[in-house]
C-alpha positions as CSV (number, residue, x, y, z in Angstrom):
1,X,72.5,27.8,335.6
2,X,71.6,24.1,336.8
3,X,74.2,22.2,336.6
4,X,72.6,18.9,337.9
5,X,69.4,18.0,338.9
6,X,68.3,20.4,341.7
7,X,71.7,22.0,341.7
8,X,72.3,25.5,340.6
9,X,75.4,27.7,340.0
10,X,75.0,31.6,340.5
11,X,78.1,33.5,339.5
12,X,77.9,36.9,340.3
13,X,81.4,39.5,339.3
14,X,84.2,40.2,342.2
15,X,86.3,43.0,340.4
16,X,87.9,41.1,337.9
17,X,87.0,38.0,339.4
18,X,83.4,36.2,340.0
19,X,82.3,34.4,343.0
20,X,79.7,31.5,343.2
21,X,76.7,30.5,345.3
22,X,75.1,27.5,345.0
23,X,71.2,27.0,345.3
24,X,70.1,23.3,346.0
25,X,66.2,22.6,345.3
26,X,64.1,19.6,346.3
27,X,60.3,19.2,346.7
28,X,60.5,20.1,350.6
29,X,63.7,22.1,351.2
30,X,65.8,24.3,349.7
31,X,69.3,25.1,350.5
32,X,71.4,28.4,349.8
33,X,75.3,27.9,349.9
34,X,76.9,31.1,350.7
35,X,76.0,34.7,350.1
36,X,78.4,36.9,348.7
37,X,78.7,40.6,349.6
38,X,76.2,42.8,351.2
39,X,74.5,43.7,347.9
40,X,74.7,39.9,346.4
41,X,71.1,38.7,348.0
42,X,69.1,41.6,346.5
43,X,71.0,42.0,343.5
44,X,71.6,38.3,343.0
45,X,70.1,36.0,344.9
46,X,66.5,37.1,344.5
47,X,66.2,37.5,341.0
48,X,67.9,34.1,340.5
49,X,65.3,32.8,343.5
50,X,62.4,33.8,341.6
51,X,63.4,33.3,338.0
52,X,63.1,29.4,339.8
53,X,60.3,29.5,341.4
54,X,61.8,29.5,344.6
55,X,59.9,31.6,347.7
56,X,62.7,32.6,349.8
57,X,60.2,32.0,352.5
58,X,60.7,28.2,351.3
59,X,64.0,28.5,351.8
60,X,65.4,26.2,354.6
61,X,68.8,26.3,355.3
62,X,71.5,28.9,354.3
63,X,75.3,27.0,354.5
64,X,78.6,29.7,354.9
65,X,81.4,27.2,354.0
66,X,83.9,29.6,355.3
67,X,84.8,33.3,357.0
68,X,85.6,35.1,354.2
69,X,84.1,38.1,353.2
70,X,83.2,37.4,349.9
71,X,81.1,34.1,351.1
72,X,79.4,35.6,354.6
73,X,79.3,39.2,353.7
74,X,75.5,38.9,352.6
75,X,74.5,36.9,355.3
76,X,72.5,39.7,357.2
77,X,70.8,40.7,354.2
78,X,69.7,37.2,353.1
79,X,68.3,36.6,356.6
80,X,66.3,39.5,355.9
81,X,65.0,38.1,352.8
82,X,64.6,34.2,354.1
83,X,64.0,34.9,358.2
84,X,62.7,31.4,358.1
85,X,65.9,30.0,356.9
86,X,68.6,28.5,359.6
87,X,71.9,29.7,358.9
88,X,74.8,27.1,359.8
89,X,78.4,26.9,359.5
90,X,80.9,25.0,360.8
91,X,81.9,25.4,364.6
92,X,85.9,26.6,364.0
93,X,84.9,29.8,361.5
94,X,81.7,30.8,363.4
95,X,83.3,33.6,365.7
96,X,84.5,35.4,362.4
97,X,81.5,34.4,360.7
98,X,79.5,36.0,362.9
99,X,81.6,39.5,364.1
100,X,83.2,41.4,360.8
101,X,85.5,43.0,362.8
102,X,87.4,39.9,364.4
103,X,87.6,38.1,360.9
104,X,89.6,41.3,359.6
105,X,91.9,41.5,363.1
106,X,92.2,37.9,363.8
107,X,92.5,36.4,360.4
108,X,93.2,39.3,357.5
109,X,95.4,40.8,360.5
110,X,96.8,37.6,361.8
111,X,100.3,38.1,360.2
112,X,100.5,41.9,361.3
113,X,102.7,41.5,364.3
114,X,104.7,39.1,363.2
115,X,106.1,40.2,360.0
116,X,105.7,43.8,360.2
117,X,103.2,44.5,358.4
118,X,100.2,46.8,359.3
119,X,96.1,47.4,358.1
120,X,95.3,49.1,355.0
121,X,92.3,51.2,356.9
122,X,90.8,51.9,353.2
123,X,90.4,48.0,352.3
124,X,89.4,47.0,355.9
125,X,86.5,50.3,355.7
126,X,85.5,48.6,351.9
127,X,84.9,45.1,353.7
128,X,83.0,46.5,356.6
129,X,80.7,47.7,353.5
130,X,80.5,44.8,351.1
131,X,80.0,42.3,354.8
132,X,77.6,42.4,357.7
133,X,77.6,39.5,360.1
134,X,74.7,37.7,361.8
135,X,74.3,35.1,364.1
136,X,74.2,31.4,363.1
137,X,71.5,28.9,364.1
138,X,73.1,25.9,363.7
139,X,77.1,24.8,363.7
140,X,78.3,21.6,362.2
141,X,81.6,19.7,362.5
142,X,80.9,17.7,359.2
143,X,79.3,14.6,358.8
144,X,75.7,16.0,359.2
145,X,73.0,14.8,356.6
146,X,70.0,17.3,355.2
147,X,66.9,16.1,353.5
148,X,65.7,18.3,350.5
149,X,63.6,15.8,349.7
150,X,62.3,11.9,349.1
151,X,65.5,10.0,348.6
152,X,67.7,12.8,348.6
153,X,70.2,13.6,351.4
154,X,72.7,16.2,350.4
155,X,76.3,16.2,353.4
156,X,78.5,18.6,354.6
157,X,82.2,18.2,354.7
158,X,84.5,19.4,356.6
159,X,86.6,20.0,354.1
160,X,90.2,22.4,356.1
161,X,93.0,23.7,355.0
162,X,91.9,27.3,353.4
163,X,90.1,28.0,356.7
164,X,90.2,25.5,359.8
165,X,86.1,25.3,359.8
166,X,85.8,25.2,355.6
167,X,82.3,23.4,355.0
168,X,82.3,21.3,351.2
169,X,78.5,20.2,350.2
170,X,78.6,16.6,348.8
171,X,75.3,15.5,346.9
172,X,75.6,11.8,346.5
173,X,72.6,11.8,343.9
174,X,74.7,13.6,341.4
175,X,78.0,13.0,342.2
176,X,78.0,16.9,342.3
177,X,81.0,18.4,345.5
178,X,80.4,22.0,345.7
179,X,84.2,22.8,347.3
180,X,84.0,26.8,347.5
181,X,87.8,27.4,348.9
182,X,88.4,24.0,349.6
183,X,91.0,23.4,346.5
184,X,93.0,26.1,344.8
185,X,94.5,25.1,342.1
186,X,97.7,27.0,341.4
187,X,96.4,30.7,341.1
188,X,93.0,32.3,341.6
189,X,92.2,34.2,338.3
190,X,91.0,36.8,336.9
191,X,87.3,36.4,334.8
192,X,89.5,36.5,331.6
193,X,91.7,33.5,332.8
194,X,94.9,35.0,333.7
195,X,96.6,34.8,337.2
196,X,95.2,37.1,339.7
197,X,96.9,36.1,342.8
198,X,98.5,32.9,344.6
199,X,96.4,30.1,346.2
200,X,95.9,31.2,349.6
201,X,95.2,27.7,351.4
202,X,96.7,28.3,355.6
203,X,96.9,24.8,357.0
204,X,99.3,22.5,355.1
205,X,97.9,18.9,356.5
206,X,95.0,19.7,356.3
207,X,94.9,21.3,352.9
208,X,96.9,17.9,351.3
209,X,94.4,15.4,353.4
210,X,91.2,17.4,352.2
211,X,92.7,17.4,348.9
212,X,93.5,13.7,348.8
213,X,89.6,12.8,350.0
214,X,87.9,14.9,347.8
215,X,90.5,12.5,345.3
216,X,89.3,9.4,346.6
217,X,85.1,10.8,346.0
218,X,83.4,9.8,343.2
219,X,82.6,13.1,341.6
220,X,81.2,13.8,338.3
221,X,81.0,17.4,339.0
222,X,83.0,19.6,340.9
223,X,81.9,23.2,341.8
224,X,84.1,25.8,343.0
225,X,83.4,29.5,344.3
226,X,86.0,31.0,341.9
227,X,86.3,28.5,338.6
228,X,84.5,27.5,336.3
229,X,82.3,23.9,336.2
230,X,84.7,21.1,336.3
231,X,83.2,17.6,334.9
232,X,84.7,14.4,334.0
233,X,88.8,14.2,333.5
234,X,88.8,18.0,334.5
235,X,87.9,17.2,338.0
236,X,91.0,15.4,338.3
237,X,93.1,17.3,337.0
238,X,92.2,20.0,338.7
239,X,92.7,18.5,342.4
240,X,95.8,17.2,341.3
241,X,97.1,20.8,340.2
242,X,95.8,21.6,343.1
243,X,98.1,19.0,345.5
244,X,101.2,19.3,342.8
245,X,101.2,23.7,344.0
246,X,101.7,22.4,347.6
247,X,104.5,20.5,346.3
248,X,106.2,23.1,344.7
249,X,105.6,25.7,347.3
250,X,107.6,23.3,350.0
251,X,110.1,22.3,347.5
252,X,111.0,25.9,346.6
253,X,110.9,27.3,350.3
254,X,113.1,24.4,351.5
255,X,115.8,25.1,348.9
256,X,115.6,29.0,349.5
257,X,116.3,28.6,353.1
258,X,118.8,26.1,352.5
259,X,121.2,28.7,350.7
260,X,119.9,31.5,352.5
261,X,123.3,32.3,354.5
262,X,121.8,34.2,357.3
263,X,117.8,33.8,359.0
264,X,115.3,35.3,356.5
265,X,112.0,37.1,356.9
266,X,109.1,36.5,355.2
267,X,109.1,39.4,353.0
268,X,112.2,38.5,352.1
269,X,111.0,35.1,350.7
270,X,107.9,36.5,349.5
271,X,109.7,38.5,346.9
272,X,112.5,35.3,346.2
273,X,110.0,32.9,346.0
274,X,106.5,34.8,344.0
275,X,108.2,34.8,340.7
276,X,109.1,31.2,340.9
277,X,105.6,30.4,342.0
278,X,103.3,31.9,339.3
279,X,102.7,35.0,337.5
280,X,100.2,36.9,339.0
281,X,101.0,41.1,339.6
282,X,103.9,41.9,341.7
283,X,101.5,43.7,344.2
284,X,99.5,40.4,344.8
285,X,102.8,38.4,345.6
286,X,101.6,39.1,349.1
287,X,98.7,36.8,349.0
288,X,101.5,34.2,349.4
289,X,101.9,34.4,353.0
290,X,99.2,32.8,353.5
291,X,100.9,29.3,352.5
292,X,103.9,30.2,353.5
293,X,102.9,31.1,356.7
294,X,101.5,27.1,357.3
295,X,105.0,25.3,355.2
296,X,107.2,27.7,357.8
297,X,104.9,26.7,360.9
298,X,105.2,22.3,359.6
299,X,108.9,22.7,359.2
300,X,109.5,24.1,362.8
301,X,107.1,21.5,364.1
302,X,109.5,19.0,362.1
303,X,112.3,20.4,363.6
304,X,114.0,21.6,360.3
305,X,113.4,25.1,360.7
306,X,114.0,27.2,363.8
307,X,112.3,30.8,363.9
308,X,113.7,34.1,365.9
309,X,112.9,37.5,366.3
310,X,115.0,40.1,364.3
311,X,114.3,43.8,364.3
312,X,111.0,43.1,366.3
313,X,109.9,40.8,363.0
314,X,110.1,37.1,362.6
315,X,113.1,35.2,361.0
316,X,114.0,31.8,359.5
317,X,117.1,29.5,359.6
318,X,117.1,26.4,358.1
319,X,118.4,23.4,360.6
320,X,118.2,20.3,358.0
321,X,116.5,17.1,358.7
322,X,115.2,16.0,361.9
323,X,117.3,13.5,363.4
């Protein structure tokens, strides 16, 4: 639907979840944010295209905010459909943008050595189906401005803290932030509104400061890749959910540690701290090492935490307040 002038929202299912594009049209450019899966553009994308009266020949620019599969994986396929259109993204997710294969090693794989854990072959084989990479024309480091038409400049963000390269799309005419991943509120849920699994931001800092300036825009419309439309009072409320979860995953993980008597892994705080979190499924409770993994890595850099090897697997011992 369009949710503002020249703005549109495309939800498309993800299981028992949806995921959003975003199609942005102006008199002499048009502007595609994210793709979904492999299938999403034919499927999607070109019905939605032409039930506008957008060519995707017309189409100009094609934005990934961020490497995940359900954002990139239609990328290939889209450039087949639009080869005029110049794919960008920003420079810090462009490697797994780009190769399928390090995304899944480097980032779904990142904890693997660490904390024991090893690939589910069967999930990595369904993403190398639903995502095919392709080259990008044009990386960003936020800040850049793109004309769609007469008097209207739309910018991308750099907006981190899910991913370190996370794009936002800011359209001053409308007050409209298209966010994708950018804010998580305190669960991602299902279509039917109930918990699916934790908010999976990575990078604390930057998480809280792209949370706090995306508090200080003026937005009358905020537009994320797995929520629905958020207008007026809503949109505050929802970033401030959205800071309050970082709150209470540090406050809980400090206090854990703090009576933990011996070093504890992170499975081991997974399973103590999930239920205190939120109610998604038990099996998703392991979505939360994604935060975890970024509170664990500030409080060593505070000096509050120290980290060893135990049994070939990372361990944590609380140490108290830097002095």
């Amino acid at each position: 639907m369009e949710v503002a002038h020249g703005v549109h929202r495309i939800e498309t299912p993800l299981g028992e979840r949806f995921v959003c594009m975003f199609l942005l049209v102006g008199s002499e450019n048009s502007l595609l944010i994210d793709t979904g899966l492999n299938d999403t553009p034919l499927k999607v994308l070109a019905p939605y295209l032409e039930r506008v009266g957008v060519r995707p020949e017309r189409l100009g620019y094609v934005v990934t905010t961020h490497a995940d599969f359900d954002h990139m994986g239609g990328n290939a396929t889209m450039r087949e459909l639009a080869p005029r259109a110049r794919f960008i993204c920003h420079a810090l997710d462009r490697t797994w943008i780009e190769d399928i294969d390090k995304l899944i090693a480097e980032n779904y794989g990142q904890f693997n050595a660490d904390h024991g854990l090893t690939d589910d072959e069967d999930v990595n084989r369904w993403i190398r189906a639903q995502a095919c990479g392709t080259p990008i024309d044009v990386e960003v480091q936020g800040g850049e401005r793109i004309r769609l038409d007469e008097g209207w400049w739309i910018e991308l963000w750099h907006t981190p803290g899910h991913t370190r390269g996370h794009l936002s799309v800011y359209d001053p005419r409308s007050r409209t932030m298209i966010i994708a991943d950018s804010a998580l509120y305190n669960a991602l849920y299902t279509s039917a509104g109930v918990p699916a699994f934790p908010p999976t931001y990575r990078f604390v800092e930057s998480y809280i400061a792209t949370i706090q300036r995306l508090q200080q825009t003026p937005i009358e419309t905020l537009l994320t890749s797995h929520y629905p439309v958020k207008r007026g009072a809503e949109v505050a409320e929802f970033l401030a959910e959205s800071r309050a979860f970082v709150d209470r995953v540090e406050s809980a993980l400090r206090d854990t540690l703090q009576r933990a008597a011996e070093p504890v892994g992170m499975q081991a705080l997974i399973a103590e701290l999930s239920p205190k979190l939120g109610s998604w499924p038990g099996a998703a409770s392991s979505f939360l090492i994604y935060p975890l993994a970024g509170h664990l890595e500030r409080l060593v850099s505070y000096g509050m935490v120290e980290v060893a090897y135990r049994d070939g697997v990372l361990v944590y011992r609380w140490k108290g307040e830097k002095q």
